[in-house]
N, C-alpha and C positions, 0 to 999 in steps of 0.2 A: 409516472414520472415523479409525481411529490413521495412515495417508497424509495425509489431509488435515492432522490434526494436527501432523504432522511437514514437511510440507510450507509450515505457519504458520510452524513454525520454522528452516525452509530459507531465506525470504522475509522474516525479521526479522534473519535472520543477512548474509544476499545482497545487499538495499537497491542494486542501483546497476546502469550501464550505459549506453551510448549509445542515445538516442533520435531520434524525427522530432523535427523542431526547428517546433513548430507555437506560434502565439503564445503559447499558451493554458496551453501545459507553460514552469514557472516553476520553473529550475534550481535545486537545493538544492545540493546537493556529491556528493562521489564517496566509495566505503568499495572496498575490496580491487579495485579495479579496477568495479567498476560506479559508473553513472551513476542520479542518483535526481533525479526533477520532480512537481511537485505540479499540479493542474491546477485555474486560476485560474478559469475556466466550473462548477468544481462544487463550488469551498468555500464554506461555508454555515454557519449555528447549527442545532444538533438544536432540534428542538421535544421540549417537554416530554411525557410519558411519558402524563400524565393530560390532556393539555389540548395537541392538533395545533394551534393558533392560536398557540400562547405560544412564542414562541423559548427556548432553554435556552444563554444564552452561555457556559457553561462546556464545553458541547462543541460541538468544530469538526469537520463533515464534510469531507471531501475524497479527491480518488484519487491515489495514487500510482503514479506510473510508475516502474517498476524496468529500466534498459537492463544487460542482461545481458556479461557479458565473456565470452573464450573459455572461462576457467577454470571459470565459475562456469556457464555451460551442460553442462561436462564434469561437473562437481561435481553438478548438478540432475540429469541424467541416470542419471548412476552411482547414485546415489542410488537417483533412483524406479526405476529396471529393476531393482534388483539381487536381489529373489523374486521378476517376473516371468517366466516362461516367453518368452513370446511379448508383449515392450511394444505397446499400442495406441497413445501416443502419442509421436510420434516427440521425448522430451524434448531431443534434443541442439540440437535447429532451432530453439529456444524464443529468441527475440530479446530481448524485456521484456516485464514483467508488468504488469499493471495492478492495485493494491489500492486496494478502500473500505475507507477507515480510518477513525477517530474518534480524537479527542484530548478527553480530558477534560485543561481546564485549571486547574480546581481541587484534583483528586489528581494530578498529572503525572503520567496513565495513557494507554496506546495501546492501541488494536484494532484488527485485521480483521475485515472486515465480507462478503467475497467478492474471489477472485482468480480472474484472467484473464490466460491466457499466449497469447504474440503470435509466428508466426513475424514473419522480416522482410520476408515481404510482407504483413504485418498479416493471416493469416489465424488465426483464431481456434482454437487448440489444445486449449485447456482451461478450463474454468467452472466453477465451485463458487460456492457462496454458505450461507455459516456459518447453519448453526439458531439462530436469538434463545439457544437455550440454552447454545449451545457455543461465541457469543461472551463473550469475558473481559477485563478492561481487564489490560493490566499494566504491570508501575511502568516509568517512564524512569528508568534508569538512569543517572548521571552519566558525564560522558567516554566516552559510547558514541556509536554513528551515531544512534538514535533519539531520541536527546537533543537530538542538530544536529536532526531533523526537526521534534522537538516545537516548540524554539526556533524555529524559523525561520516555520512556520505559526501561532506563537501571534503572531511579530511582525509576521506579514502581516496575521493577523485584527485585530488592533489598531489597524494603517497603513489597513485599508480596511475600520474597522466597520459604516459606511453602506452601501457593497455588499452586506455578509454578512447585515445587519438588511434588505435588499430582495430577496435571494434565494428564490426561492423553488423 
């Protein structure tokens, strides 16, 4: 659990990288050399908590794709290996990530929701998906990268409310 955890904070710190240029991934900008896309097939409004029918527009679902730099593969790796013995996965191969995130746009909060790491032949490395309880919104920071993301997602959800209100 404290990997995983720290691993949230690898991935909130990391945001960026080159990726497949598929229509569907929707460029946001770059932080210390990574590339970061949102992917326009899975943004949506949460449905409310008590009531699956009710859309909740204050939170925006979506995934984020994180294209990894050399740096930051070296940085992810050294990281997760550095108490293992024997690493099972080979983190330095790690290309980009994929995160479910939420935006709440009422408290300018973000979360992870589960992460997915991609070599570059897309073969699927790693999978996690955070316990309801051990997900936590937290603040957008001003003048950070996740502040570009919040903005950028809250202005798409706005630009194309009728998609998100037909999503399902």
């Amino acid at each position: 659990m404290k990997r995983i955890s720290i691993l949230t904070l690898v991935l909130l710190f990391l945001l960026s990288s080159p990726v497949l240029a598929a229509i569907h991934w929707h460029w946001i900008g770059y932080n210390v050399g990574n590339t970061f896309y949102f992917d326009t097939a899975t943004i949506h409004y949460s449905y409310l908590e008590n009531n699956k029918t009710v859309q909740d527009k204050n939170i925006i679902s979506y995934s984020l794709k994180t294209a990894l730099n050399e740096q930051s593969r070296f940085n992810l790796a050294k990281y997760m290996n550095k108490d293992e013995k024997s690493p099972t996965i080979p983190w330095e191969t790690v290309a980009y990530m994929i995160t479910q995130q939420n935006i709440n746009v009422a408290n300018k909060t973000i979360t992870n929701n589960s992460v997915q790491c991609f070599d570059k032949n897309h073969v699927l490395l790693f999978s996690y998906k955070f316990k309801p309880a051990d997900v936590q919104f937290q603040e957008v920071m001003l003048d950070t990268f996740n502040d570009q993301i919040y903005h950028h997602i809250v202005r798409y959800a706005a630009k194309h409310n009728g998609e998100l209100e037909n999503h399902r």
